[in-house]
matplotlib code that plots the C-alpha trace (Angstrom):
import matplotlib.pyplot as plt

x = [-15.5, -16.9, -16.6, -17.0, -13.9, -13.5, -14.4, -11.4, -9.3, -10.4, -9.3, -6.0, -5.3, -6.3, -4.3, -1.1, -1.6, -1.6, 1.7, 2.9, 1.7, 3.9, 6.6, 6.3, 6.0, 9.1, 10.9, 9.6, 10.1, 12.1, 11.8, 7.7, 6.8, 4.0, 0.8, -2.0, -3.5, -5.7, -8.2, -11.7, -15.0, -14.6, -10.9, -7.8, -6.4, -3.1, -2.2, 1.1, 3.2, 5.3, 7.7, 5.2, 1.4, 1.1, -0.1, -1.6, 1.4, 2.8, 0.4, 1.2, 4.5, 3.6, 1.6, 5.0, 6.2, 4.1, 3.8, 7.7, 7.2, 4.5, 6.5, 9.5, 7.5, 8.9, 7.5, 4.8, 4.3, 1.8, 3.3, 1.2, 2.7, 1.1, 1.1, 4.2, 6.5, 5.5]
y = [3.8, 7.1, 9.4, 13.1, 15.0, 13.9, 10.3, 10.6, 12.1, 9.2, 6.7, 8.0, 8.0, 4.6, 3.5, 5.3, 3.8, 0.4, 1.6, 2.6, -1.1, -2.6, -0.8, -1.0, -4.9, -5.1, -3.6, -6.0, -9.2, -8.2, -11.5, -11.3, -10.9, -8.7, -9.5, -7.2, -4.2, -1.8, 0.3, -0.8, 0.8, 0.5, 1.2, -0.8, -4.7, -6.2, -9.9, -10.6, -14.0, -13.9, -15.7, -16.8, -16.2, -12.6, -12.6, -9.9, -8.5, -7.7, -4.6, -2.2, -2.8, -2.1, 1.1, 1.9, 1.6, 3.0, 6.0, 6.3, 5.9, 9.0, 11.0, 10.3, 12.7, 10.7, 12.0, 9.6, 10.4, 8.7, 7.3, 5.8, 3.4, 1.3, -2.4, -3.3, -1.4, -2.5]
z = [-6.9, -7.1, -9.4, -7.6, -6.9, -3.0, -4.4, -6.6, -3.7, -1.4, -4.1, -4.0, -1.2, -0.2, -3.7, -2.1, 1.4, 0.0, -1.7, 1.9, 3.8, 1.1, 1.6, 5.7, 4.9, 2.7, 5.5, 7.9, 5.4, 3.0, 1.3, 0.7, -2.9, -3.7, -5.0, -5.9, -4.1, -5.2, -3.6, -3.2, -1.9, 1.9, 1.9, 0.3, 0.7, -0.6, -1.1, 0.5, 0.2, 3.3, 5.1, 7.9, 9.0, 10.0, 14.1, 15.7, 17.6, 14.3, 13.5, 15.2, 14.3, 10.1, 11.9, 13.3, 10.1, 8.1, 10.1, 9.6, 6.1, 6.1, 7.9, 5.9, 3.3, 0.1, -3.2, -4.8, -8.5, -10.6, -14.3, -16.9, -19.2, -22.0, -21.1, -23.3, -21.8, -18.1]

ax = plt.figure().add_subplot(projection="3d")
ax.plot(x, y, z, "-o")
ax.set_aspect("equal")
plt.show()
Protein backbone atom coordinates (compact mmCIF):
# COMPACT_ATOMS: atom_id res chain seq x y z
CA UNK A 1 0.00 0.00 0.00
CA UNK A 2 1.14 3.42 -0.11
CA UNK A 3 2.23 5.42 2.26
CA UNK A 4 1.37 9.26 1.08
CA UNK A 5 -1.55 10.92 2.61
CA UNK A 6 -4.23 10.15 -0.38
CA UNK A 7 -2.49 6.52 -0.39
CA UNK A 8 -3.68 6.32 3.20
CA UNK A 9 -7.11 7.82 2.31
CA UNK A 10 -7.49 5.30 -0.56
CA UNK A 11 -6.69 2.49 1.86
CA UNK A 12 -9.46 3.38 3.92
CA UNK A 13 -11.71 3.66 2.09
CA UNK A 14 -11.40 0.43 0.20
CA UNK A 15 -10.90 -1.19 4.03
CA UNK A 16 -14.42 0.41 4.90
CA UNK A 17 -16.10 -0.68 1.57
CA UNK A 18 -15.16 -4.23 2.25
CA UNK A 19 -16.80 -3.50 5.67
CA UNK A 20 -19.94 -2.28 3.59
CA UNK A 21 -19.97 -5.68 0.88
CA UNK A 22 -20.13 -7.61 4.06
CA UNK A 23 -22.62 -6.12 5.52
CA UNK A 24 -24.83 -5.86 2.06
CA UNK A 25 -24.02 -9.76 2.01
CA UNK A 26 -25.20 -10.50 5.53
CA UNK A 27 -28.35 -8.96 4.55
CA UNK A 28 -28.66 -10.90 1.46
CA UNK A 29 -27.49 -14.43 3.29
CA UNK A 30 -27.63 -13.95 6.55
CA UNK A 31 -26.31 -17.28 7.25
CA UNK A 32 -22.72 -16.75 5.30
CA UNK A 33 -19.83 -16.58 7.72
CA UNK A 34 -17.19 -14.14 7.04
CA UNK A 35 -13.79 -14.74 6.06
CA UNK A 36 -11.09 -12.25 5.46
CA UNK A 37 -11.00 -8.97 3.64
CA UNK A 38 -8.64 -6.43 3.61
CA UNK A 39 -7.68 -3.93 1.20
CA UNK A 40 -5.09 -4.57 -1.31
CA UNK A 41 -3.27 -2.50 -4.11
CA UNK A 42 -5.84 -2.43 -6.92
CA UNK A 43 -8.87 -2.21 -4.64
CA UNK A 44 -10.33 -4.70 -1.91
CA UNK A 45 -11.59 -8.58 -1.93
CA UNK A 46 -13.44 -10.60 0.77
CA UNK A 47 -13.74 -14.45 1.14
CA UNK A 48 -17.27 -15.32 1.72
CA UNK A 49 -18.67 -18.97 2.69
CA UNK A 50 -22.26 -18.72 1.43
CA UNK A 51 -25.15 -20.62 1.16
CA UNK A 52 -24.82 -21.08 -2.65
CA UNK A 53 -22.48 -20.00 -5.71
CA UNK A 54 -22.87 -16.28 -6.12
CA UNK A 55 -24.38 -15.77 -10.11
CA UNK A 56 -24.20 -12.76 -11.90
CA UNK A 57 -27.80 -11.52 -11.44
CA UNK A 58 -26.95 -11.15 -7.87
CA UNK A 59 -24.64 -8.00 -8.11
CA UNK A 60 -26.40 -5.52 -8.69
CA UNK A 61 -28.49 -6.57 -6.07
CA UNK A 62 -25.24 -6.18 -3.22
CA UNK A 63 -24.85 -2.65 -5.27
CA UNK A 64 -28.38 -2.03 -4.30
CA UNK A 65 -27.45 -2.88 -1.06
CA UNK A 66 -24.60 -1.40 -0.49
CA UNK A 67 -25.68 1.75 -1.84
CA UNK A 68 -28.48 1.58 0.84
CA UNK A 69 -26.01 0.92 3.36
CA UNK A 70 -23.92 4.26 2.20
CA UNK A 71 -26.59 6.24 2.24
CA UNK A 72 -27.84 4.98 5.50
CA UNK A 73 -24.81 7.25 6.74
CA UNK A 74 -23.90 4.83 9.75
CA UNK A 75 -20.87 5.93 11.84
CA UNK A 76 -17.70 3.72 11.19
CA UNK A 77 -15.11 4.19 13.90
CA UNK A 78 -11.74 2.49 13.86
CA UNK A 79 -10.70 0.59 17.49
CA UNK A 80 -7.44 -0.87 18.09
CA UNK A 81 -7.28 -3.69 20.42
CA UNK A 82 -4.25 -5.83 21.42
CA UNK A 83 -4.69 -9.43 20.17
CA UNK A 84 -5.80 -10.94 23.54
CA UNK A 85 -8.61 -9.15 23.98
CA UNK A 86 -10.01 -9.71 20.34
Amino acid sequence: MQKTKNGEKLNILRHSTAHILAAAVLEMFPEAKLGIGPAIEDGFYYDFDLPRTLIPEDLPILEEKMRAIIKANYAFEKKNIDAKKA
